[in-house]
C-alpha positions in Angstrom: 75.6 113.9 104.4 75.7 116.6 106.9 78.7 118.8 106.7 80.0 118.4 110.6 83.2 120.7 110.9 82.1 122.3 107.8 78.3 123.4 109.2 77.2 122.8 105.6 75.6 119.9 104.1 78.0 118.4 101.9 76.7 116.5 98.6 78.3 113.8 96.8 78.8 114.3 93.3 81.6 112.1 92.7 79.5 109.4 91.3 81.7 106.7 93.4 79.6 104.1 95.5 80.2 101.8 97.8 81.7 102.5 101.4 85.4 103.7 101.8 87.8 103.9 104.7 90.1 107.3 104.3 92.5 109.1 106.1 93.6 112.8 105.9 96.3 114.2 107.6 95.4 117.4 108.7 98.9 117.8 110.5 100.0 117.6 106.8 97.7 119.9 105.4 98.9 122.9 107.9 96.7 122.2 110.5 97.8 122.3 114.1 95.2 122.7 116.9 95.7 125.4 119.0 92.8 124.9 121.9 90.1 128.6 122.4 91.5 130.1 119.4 89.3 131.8 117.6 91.1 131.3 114.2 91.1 127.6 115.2 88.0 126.5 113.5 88.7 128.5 110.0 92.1 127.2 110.2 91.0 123.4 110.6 88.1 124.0 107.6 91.0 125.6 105.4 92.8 122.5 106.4 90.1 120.0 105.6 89.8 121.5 102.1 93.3 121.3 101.1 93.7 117.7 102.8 90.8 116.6 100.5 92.7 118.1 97.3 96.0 117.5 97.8 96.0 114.0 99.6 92.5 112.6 98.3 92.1 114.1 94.8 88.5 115.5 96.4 87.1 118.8 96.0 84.5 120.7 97.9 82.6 123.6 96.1 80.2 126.0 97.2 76.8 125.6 95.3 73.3 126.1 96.1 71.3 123.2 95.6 68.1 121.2 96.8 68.6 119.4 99.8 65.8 116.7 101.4 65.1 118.1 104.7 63.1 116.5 107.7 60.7 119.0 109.8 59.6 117.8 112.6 56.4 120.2 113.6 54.8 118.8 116.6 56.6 116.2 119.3 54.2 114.3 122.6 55.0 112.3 125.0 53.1 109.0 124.6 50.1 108.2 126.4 50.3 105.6 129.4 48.4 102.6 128.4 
């Protein structure tokens, strides 16, 4: 699943299936956002992390790994028929 806030892909390893609806409070985790500040977006990752730890029981960790990837090498515009 691509890693959004986190511009990482993020894999699940958690061995869970099935679709879940989840809610982390940010505010709770420390996070307050403070609009063109440049700590803003390393503030609201930090955030994220804790929020998945502390209120989930979810951890990120930072491994390399093989990840499917789509290249697209060549793009047209379709012919008129």
């Amino acid at each position: 699943m691509p890693g959004g806030m986190l511009h990482q892909t993020v894999i699940d390893r958690t061995g869970r299936s099935g679709v879940f609806d989840l809610r982390l409070d940010l505010a709770s985790a420390g996070f307050t956002p403070t609009p063109g500040s440049p700590s803003n977006e390393m503030d609201g990752i930090n955030a994220v992390m804790a929020g998945l730890q502390d209120q989930l029981g979810l951890k990120l960790e930072r491994t390399k790994s093989a990840v499917e990837m789509l290249a697209i090498e060549h793009v047209e515009r379709p012919s008129a028929n």
